[in-house]
N, C-alpha and C positions, 0 to 999 in steps of 0.2 A: 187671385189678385184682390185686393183690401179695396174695396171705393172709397174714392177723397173721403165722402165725410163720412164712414168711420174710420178712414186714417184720424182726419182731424179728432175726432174724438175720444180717438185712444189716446195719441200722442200730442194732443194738445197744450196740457198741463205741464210739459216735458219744461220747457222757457214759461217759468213764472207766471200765470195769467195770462196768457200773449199765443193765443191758437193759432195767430195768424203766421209763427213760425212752422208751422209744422201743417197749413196751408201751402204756403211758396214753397215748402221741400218735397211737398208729396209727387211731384212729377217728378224727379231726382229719386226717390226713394223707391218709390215702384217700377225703376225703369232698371234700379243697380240690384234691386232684392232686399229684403226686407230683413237684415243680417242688424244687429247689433251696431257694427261699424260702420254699416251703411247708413242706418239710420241715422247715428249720429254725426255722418260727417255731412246726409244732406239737410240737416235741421240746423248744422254749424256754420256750414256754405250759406245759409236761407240767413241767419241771424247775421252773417258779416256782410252779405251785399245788401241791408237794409241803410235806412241812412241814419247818421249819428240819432236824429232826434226819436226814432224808432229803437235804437237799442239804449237809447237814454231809456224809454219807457220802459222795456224790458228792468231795468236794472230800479227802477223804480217801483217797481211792483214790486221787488222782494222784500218781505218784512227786516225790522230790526232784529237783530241777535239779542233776545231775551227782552224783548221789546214790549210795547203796548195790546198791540195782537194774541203774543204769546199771553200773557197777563190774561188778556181778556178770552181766552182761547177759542180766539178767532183763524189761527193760522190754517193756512190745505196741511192735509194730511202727509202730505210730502215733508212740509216746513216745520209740522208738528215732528213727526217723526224724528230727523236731522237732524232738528235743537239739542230734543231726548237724546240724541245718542251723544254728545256733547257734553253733557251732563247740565246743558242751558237751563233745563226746567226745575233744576235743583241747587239754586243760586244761595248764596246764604247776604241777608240783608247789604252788607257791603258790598260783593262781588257786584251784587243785581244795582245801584247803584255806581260803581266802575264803568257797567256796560252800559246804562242810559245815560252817563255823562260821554263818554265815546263813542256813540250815536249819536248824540244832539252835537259833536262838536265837528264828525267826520259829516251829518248832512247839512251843515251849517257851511264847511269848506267846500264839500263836491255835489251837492245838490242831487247826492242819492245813498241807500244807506248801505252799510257796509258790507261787503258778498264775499265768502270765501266757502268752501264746499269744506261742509264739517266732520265727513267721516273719516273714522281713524283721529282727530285730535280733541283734544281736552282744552277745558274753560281755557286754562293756562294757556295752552300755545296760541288759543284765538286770541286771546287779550293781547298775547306776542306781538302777533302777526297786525294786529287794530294798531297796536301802539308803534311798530313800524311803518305801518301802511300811511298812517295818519301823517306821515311828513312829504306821499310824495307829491310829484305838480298835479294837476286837475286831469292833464293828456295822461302821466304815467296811470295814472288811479284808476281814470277811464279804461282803456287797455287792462289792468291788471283786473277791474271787476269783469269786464267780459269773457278772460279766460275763466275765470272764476265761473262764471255761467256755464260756458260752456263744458267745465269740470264736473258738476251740477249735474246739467242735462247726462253727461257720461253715465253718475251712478246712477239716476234716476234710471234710464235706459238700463242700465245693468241687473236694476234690482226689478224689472218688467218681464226682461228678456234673458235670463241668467245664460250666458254663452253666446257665443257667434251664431249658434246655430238654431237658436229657437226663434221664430220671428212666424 
């Protein structure tokens, strides 16, 4: 069996800077087994019964999409990663320009920056998906960045634990 803290410390990073998910889950997680799906439905359970102003934090912590961070390449390894595969780190002068205008306007309406789990899609579809997302109310956005998170923690999880059955 895993002791909390190096539970927390494996799966810490899992939710965006925020250990403290994978804190609350780890009595859930060691109690169902340490499977892939376990894991991540008690780190999902752990994230939804927090309270809004805690998974506000959560979704604040994620950098911008080709953002300031990136730029400065500040992003985890995680965020670096996922950009790259995106083709984010390969912007050409106006795309990179696009996306800092649709960041500064999306966290100017919802007061966090824009979250979608980028694998499998291109600049193109995220741009899509910024320039639809960017119209709905503050509740829908909320809600739609948290599955997004928790889509997130899914691959992250995936690409830790390749299978149900490695853990």
């Amino acid at each position: 069996m895993l002791e909390r803290e190096k539970f927390v410390r494996r799966f810490g990073g899992i939710f965006e800077h925020s250990p403290w998910v994978a804190e609350r889950a780890f009595d859930h997680a060691a109690a169902s087994g340490l499977t892939e799906g376990n894991l991540h439905s008690a780190l999902c359970n752990a994230f939804r019964a927090a309270s809004p102003a805690e998974r506000l934090a959560v979704l604040r912590a994620h950098p911008d999409l080709a953002g300031k961070l990136a730029v400065a390449g500040k992003l985890t390894a995680d965020s670096k990663f996922e950009q790259a595969s995106a083709g984010l780190d390969r912007l050409s002068p106006e795309e990179h320009a696009r996306f800092t205008g649709l960041n500064a306007a999306y966290m100017k309406k919802f007061g966090f920056p824009f979250i979608i789990a980028v694998k499998g899609l291109t600049k193109d579809d995220i741009l899509a998906a910024f320039e639809q997302r960017i119209d709905n109310s503050k509740e829908e956005e909320f809600e739609t960045a948290c599955a997004q998170v928790e889509q997130i923690a899914r691959l992250r999880l995936n690409s830790m634990l390749p299978g149900e059955d490695n853990a």
